[in-house]
N, CA, C and O atoms as a MOPAC input file, in Angstrom:
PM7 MOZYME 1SCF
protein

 N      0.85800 1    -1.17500 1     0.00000 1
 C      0.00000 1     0.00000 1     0.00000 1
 C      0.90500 1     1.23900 1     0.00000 1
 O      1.84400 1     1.31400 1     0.79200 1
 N      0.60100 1     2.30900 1    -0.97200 1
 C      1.18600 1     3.07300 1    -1.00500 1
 C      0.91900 1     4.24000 1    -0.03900 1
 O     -0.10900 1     4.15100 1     0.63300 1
 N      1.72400 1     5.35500 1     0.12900 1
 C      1.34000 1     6.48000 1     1.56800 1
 C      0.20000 1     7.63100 1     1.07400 1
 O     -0.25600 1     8.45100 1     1.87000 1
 N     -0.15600 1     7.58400 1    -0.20300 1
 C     -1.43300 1     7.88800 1    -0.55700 1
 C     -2.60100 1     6.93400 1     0.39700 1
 O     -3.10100 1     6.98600 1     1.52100 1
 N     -2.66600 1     6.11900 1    -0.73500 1
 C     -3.84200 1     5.10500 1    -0.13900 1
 C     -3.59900 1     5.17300 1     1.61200 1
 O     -4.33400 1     5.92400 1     2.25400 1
 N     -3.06700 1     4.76200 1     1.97400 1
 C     -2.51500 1     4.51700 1     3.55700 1
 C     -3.33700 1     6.03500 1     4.01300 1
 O     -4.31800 1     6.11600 1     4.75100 1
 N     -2.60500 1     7.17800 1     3.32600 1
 C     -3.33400 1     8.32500 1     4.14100 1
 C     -5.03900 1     8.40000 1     3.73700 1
 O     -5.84300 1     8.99400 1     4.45500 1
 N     -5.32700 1     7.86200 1     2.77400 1
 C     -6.67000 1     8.07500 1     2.59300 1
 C     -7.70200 1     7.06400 1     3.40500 1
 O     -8.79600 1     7.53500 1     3.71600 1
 N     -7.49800 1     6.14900 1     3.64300 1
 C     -7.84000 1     4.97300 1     4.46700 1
 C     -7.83400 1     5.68900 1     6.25700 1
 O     -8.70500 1     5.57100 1     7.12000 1
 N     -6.88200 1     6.21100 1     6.30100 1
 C     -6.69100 1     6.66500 1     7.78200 1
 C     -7.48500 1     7.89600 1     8.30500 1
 O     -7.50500 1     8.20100 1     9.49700 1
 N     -8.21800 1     8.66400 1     7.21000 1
 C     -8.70400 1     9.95500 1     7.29900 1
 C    -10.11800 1     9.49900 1     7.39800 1
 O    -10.97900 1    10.09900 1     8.04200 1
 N    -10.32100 1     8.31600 1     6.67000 1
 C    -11.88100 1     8.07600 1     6.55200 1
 C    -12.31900 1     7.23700 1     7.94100 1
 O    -13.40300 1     7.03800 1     8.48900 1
 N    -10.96900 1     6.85400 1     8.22600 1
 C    -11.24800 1     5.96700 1     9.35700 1
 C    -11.64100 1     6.74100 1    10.40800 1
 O    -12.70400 1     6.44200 1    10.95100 1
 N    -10.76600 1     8.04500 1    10.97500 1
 C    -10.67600 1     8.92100 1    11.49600 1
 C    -12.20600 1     9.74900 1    11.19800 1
 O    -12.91100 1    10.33600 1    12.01800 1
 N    -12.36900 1     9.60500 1    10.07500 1
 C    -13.80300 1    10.60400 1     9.71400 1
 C    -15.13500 1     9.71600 1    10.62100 1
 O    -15.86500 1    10.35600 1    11.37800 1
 N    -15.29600 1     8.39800 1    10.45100 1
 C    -16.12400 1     7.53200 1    10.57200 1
 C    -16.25000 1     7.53300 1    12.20300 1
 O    -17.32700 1     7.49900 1    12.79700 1
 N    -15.16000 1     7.57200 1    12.73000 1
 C    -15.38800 1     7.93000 1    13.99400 1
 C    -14.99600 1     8.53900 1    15.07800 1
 O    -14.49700 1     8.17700 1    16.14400 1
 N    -15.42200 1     9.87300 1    14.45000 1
 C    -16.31800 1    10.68800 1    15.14100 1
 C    -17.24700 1    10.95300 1    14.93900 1
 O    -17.87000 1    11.81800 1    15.55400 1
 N    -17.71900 1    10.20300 1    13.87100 1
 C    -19.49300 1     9.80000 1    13.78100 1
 C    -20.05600 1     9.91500 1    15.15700 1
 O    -20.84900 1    10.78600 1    15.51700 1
 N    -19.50200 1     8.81400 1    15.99700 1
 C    -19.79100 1     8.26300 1    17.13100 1
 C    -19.92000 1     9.88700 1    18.49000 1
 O    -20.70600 1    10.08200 1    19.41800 1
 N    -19.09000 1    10.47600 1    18.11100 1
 C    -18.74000 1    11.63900 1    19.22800 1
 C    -19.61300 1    12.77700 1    18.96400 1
 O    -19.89100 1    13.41500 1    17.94800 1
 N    -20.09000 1    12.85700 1    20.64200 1
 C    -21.35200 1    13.90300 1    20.96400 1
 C    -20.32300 1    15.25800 1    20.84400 1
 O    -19.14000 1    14.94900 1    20.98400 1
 N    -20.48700 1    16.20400 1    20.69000 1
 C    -19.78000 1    17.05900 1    21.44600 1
 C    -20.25000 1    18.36500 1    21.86800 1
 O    -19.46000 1    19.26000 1    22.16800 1
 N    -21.57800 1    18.50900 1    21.90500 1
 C    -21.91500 1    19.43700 1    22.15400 1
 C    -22.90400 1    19.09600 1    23.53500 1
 O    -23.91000 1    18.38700 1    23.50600 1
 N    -22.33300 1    19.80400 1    24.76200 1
 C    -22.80700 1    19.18600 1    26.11000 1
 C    -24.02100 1    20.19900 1    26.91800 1
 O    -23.97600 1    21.38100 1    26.58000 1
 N    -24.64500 1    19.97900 1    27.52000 1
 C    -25.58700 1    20.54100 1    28.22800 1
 C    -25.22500 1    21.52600 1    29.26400 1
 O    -24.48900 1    21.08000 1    30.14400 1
 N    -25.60400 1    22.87600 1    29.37100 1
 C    -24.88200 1    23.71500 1    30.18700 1
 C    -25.90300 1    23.15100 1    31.66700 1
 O    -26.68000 1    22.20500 1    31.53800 1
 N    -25.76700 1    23.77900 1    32.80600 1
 C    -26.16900 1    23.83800 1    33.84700 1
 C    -27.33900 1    24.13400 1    33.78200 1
 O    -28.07400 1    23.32100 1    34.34400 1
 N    -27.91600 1    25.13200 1    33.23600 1
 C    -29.20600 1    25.29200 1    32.75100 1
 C    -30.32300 1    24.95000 1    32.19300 1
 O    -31.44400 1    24.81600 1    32.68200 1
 N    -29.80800 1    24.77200 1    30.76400 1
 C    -30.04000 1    23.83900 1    29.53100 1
 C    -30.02200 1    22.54700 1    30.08900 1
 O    -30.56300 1    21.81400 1    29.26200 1
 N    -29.63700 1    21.83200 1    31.17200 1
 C    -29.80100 1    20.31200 1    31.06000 1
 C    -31.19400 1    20.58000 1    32.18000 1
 O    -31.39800 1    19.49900 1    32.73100 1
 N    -31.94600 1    21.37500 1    32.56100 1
 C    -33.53700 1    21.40400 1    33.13500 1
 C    -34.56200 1    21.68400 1    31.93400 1
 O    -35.74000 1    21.34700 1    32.04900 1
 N    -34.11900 1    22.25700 1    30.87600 1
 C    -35.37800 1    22.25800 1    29.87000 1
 C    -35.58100 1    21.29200 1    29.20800 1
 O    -34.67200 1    20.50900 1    28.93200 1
 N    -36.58200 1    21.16200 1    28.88300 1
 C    -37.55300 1    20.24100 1    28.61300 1
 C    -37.97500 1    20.42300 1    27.03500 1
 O    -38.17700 1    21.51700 1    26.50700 1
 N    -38.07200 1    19.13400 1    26.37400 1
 C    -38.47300 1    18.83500 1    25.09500 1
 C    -39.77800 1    18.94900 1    24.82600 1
 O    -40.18200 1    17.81100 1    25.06600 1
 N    -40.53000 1    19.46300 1    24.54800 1
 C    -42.11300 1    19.44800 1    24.20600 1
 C    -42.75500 1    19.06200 1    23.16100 1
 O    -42.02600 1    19.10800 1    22.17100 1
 N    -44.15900 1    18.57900 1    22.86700 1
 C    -44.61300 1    18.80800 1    21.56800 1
 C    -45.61900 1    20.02100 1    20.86000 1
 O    -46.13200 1    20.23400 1    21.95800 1
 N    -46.16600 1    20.76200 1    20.17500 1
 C    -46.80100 1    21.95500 1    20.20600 1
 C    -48.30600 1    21.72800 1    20.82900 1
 O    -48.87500 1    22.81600 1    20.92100 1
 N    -48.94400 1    20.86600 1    21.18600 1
 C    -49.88900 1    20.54600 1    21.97800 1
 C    -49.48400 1    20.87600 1    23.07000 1
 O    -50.19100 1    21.75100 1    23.56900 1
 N    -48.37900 1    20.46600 1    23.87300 1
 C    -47.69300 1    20.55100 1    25.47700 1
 C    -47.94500 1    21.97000 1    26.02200 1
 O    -48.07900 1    22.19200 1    27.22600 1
 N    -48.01300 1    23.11300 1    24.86800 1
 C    -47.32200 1    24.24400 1    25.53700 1
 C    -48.72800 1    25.26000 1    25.51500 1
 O    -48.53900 1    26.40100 1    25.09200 1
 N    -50.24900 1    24.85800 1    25.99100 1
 C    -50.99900 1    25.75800 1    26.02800 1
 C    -50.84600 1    26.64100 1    26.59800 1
 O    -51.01000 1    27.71600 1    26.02200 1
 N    -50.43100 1    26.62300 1    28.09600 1
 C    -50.30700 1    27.52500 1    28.80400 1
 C    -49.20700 1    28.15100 1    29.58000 1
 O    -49.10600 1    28.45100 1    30.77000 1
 N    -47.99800 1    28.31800 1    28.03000 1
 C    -46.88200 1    28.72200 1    28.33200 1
 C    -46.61200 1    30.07800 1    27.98700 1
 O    -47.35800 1    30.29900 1    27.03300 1
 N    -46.00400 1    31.03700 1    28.21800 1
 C    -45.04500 1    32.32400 1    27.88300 1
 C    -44.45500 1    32.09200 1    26.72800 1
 O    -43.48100 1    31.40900 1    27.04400 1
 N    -44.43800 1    32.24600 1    25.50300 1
 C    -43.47000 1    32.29000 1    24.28200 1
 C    -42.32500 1    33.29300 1    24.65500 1
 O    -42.60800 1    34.44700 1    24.97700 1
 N    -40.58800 1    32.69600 1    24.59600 1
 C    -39.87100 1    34.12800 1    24.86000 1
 C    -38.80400 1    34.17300 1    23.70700 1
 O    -37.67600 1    34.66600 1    23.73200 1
 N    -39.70000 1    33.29300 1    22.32100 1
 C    -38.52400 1    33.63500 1    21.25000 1
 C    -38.14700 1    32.48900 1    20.60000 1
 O    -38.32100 1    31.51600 1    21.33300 1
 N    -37.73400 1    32.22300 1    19.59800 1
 C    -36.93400 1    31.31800 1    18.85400 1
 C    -35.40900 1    31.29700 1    18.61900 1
 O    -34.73300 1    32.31200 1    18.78800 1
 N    -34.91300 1    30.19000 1    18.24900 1
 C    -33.53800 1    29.79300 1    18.63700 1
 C    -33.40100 1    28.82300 1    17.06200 1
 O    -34.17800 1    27.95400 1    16.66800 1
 N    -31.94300 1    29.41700 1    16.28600 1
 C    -32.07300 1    28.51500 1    15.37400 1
 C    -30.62200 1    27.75100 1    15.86900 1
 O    -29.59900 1    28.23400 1    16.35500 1
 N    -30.95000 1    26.49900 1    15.56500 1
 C    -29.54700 1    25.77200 1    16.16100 1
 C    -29.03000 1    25.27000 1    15.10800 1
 O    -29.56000 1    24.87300 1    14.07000 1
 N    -27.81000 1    25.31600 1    15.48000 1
 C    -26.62700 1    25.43600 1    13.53500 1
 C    -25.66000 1    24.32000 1    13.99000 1
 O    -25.30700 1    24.39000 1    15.16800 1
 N    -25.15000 1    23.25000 1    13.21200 1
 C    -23.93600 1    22.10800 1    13.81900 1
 C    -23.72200 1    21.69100 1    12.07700 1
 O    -24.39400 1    21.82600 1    11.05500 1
 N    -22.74200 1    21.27100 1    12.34200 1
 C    -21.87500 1    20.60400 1    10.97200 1
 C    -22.81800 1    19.08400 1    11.19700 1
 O    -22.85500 1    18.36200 1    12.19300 1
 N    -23.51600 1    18.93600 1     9.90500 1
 C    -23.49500 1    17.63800 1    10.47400 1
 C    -22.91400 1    16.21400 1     8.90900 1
 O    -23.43000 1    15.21500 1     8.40600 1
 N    -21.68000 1    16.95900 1     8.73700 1
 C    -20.74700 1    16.37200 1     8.36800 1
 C    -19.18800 1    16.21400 1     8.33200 1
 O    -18.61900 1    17.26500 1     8.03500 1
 N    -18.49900 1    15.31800 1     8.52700 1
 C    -17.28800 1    15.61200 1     9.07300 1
 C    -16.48000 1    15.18500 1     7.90700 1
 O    -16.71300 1    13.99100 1     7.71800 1
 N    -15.62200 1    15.65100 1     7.03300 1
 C    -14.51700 1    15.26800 1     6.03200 1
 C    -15.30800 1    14.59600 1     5.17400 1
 O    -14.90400 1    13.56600 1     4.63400 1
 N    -16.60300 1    15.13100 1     4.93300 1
 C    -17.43200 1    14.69400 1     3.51300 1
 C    -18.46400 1    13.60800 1     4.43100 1
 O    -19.61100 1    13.66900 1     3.98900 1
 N    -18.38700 1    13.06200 1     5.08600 1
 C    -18.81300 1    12.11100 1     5.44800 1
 C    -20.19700 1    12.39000 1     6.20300 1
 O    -20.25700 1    13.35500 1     6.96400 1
 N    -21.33800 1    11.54400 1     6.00300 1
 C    -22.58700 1    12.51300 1     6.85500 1
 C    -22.17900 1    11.85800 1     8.19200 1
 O    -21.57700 1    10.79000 1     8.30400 1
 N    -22.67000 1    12.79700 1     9.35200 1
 C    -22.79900 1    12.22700 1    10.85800 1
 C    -24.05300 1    11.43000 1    11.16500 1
 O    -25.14100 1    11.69700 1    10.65600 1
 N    -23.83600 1    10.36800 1    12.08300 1
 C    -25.20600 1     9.80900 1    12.36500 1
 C    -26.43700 1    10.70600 1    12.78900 1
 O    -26.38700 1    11.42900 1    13.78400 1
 N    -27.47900 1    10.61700 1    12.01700 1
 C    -29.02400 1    11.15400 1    11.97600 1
 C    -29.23700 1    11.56900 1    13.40400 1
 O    -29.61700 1    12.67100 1    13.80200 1
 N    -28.97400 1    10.66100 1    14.00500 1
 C    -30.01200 1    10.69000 1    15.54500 1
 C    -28.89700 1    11.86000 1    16.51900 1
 O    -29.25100 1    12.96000 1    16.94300 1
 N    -27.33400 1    11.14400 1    16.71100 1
 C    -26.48500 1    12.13800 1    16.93100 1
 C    -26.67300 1    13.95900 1    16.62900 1
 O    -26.63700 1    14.77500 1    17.55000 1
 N    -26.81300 1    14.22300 1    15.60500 1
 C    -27.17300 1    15.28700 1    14.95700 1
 C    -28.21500 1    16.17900 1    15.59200 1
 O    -28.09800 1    17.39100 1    15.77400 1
 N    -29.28900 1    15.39100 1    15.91700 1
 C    -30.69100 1    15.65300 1    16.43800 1
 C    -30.55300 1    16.11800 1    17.74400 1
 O    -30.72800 1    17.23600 1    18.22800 1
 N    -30.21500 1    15.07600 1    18.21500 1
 C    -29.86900 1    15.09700 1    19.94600 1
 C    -29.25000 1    16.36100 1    20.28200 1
 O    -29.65700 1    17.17800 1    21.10900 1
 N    -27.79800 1    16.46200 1    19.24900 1
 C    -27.02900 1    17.90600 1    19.15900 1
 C    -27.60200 1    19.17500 1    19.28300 1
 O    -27.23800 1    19.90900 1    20.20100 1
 N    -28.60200 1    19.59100 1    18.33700 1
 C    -29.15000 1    20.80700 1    18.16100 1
 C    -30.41000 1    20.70900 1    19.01600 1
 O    -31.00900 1    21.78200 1    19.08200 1
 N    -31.02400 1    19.59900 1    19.75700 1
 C    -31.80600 1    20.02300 1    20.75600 1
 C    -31.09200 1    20.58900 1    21.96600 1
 O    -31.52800 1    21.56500 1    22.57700 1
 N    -29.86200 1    19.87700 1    22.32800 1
 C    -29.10900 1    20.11000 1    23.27000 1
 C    -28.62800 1    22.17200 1    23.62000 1
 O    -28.68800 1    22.97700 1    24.55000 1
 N    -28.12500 1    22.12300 1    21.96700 1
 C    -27.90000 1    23.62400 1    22.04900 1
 C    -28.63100 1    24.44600 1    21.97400 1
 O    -28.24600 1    25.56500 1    22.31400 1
 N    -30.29700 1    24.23000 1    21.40100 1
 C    -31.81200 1    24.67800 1    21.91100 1
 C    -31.63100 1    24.73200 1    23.29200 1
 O    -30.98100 1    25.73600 1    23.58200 1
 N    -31.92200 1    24.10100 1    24.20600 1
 C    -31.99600 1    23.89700 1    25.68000 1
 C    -30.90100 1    24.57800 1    25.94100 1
 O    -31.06800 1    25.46600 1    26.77600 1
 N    -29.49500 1    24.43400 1    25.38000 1
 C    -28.75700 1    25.77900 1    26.32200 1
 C    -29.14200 1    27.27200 1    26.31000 1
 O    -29.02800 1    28.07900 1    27.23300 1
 N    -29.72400 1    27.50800 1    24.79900 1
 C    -30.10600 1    28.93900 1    24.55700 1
 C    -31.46200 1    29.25700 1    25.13300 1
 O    -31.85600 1    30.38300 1    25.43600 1
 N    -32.00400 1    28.33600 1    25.22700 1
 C    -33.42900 1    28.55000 1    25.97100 1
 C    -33.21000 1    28.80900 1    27.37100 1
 O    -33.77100 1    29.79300 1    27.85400 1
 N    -32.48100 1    28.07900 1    28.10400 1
 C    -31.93300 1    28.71400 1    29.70000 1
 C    -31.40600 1    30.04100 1    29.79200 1
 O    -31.54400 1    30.85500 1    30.70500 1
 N    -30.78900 1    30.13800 1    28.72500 1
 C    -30.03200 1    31.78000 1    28.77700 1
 C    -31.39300 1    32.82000 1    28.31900 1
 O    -31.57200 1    34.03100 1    28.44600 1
 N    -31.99500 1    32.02100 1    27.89700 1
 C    -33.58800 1    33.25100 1    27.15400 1
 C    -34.33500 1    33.34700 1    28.52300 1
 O    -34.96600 1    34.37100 1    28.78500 1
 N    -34.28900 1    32.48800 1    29.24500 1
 C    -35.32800 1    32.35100 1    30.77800 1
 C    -35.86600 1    31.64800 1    30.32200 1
 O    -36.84500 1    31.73500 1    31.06400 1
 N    -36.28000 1    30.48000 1    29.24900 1
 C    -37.49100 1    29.24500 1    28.86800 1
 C    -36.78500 1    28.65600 1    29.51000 1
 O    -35.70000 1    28.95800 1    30.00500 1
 N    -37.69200 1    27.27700 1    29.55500 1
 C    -37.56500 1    26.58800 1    30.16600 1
 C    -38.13300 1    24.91200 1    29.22900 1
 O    -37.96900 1    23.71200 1    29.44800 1
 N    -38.64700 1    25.51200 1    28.44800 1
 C    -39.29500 1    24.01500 1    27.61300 1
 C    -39.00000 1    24.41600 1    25.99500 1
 O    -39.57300 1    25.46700 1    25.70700 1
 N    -38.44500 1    23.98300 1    25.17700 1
 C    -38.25500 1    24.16900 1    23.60100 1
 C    -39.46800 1    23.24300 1    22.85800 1
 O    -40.08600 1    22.41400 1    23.52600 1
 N    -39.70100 1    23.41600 1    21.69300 1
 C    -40.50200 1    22.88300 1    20.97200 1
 C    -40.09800 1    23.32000 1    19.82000 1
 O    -39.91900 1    24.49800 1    19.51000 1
 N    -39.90300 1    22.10200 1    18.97500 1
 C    -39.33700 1    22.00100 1    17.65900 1
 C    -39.97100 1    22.70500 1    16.60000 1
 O    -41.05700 1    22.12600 1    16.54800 1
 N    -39.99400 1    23.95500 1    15.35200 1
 C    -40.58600 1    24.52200 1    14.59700 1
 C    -40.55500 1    24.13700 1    13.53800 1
 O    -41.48500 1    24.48200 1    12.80800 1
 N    -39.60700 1    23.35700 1    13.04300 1
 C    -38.89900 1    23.16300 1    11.89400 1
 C    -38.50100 1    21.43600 1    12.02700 1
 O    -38.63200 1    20.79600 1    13.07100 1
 N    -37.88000 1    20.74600 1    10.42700 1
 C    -37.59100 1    19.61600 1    10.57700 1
 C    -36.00000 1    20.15400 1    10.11200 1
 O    -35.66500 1    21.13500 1     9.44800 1
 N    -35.11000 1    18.97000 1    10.82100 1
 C    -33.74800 1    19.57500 1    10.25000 1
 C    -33.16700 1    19.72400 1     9.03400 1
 O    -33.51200 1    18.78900 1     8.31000 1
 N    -32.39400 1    20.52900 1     8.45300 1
 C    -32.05000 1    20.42400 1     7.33000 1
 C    -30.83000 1    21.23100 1     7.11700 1
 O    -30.73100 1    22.42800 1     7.38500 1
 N    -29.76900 1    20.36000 1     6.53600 1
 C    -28.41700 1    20.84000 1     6.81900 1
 C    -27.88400 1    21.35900 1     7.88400 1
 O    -27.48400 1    22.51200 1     8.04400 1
 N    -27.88800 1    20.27400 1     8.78200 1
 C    -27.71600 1    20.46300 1    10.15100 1
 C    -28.38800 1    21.94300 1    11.04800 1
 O    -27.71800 1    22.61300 1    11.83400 1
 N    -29.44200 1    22.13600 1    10.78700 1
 C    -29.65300 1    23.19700 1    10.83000 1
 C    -31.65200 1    23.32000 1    11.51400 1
 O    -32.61000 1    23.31000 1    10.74200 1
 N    -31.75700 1    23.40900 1    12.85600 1
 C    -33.09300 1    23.59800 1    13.03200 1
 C    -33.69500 1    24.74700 1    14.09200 1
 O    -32.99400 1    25.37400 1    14.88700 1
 N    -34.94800 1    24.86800 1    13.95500 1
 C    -35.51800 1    26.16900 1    14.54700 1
 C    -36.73700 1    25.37400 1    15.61700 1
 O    -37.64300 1    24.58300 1    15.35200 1
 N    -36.27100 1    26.00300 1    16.93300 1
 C    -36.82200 1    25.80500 1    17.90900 1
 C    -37.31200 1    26.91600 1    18.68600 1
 O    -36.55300 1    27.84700 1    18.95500 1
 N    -39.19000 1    26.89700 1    19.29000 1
 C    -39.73000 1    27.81500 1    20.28500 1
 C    -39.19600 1    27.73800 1    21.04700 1
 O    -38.55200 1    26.72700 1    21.32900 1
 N    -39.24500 1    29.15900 1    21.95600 1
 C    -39.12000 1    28.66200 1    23.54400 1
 C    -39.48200 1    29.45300 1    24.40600 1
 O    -39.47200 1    30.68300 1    24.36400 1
 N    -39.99400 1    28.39700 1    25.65500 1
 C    -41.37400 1    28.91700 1    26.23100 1
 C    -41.10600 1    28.82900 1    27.34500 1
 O    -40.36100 1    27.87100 1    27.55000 1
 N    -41.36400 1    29.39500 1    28.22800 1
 C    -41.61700 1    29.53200 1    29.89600 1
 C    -42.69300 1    28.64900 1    30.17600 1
 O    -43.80700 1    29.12800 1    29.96200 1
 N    -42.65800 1    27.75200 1    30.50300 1
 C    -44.04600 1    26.89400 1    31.50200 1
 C    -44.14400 1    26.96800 1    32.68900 1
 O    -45.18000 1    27.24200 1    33.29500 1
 N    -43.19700 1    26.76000 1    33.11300 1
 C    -43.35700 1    26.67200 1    34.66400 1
 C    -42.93600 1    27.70700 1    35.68200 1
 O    -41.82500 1    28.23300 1    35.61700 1
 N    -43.73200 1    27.97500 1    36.53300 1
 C    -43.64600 1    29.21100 1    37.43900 1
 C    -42.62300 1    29.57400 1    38.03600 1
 O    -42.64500 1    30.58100 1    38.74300 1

């Protein structure tokens, strides 16, 4: 094997996993809000929308679906603690790593 091939083999390998790796973590805040559905939130405070932005490809390669998801709710829920919400609800479906979330005050 030549140090082409060798390096190209090693990059994809390298690409493939960090498929696996979360990296975007829950602040102190953000890990108390709450996921909702738009039924959930009759009798909540609206205090704004949050669009949440992540690569969700690494060296060409797509990242796992669900990973991805989890991601930009996560960084919803941090921006929603910093807004004063407390519960997000999804507006949008993702698309290019890329989604738009309410966020609402529910609880007193």
């Amino acid at each position: 094997m030549d140090r082409k091939t060798a390096r190209i083999i090693t990059l994809l390998a390298i690409a493939v996993s960090l498929q696996a790796c979360t990296w975007v973590k829950p602040t102190e805040g953000g890990d108390t809000v709450v996921v909702a559905q738009a039924q959930g939130i009759n009798n909540c405070e609206r205090k704004g929308a949050v669009d949440s932005v992540l690569k969700s490809q690494v060296a060409g390669v797509q990242r796992n679906a669900t990973k991805v998801a989890g991601e930009l709710e996560t960084l919803a829920r941090n921006e929603a603690a910093r807004m004063g919400g407390d519960t997000i609800v999804a507006e949008s479906k993702i698309q290019d790593g890329a989604q738009t979330f309410g966020v609402y005050r529910c609880r007193s």
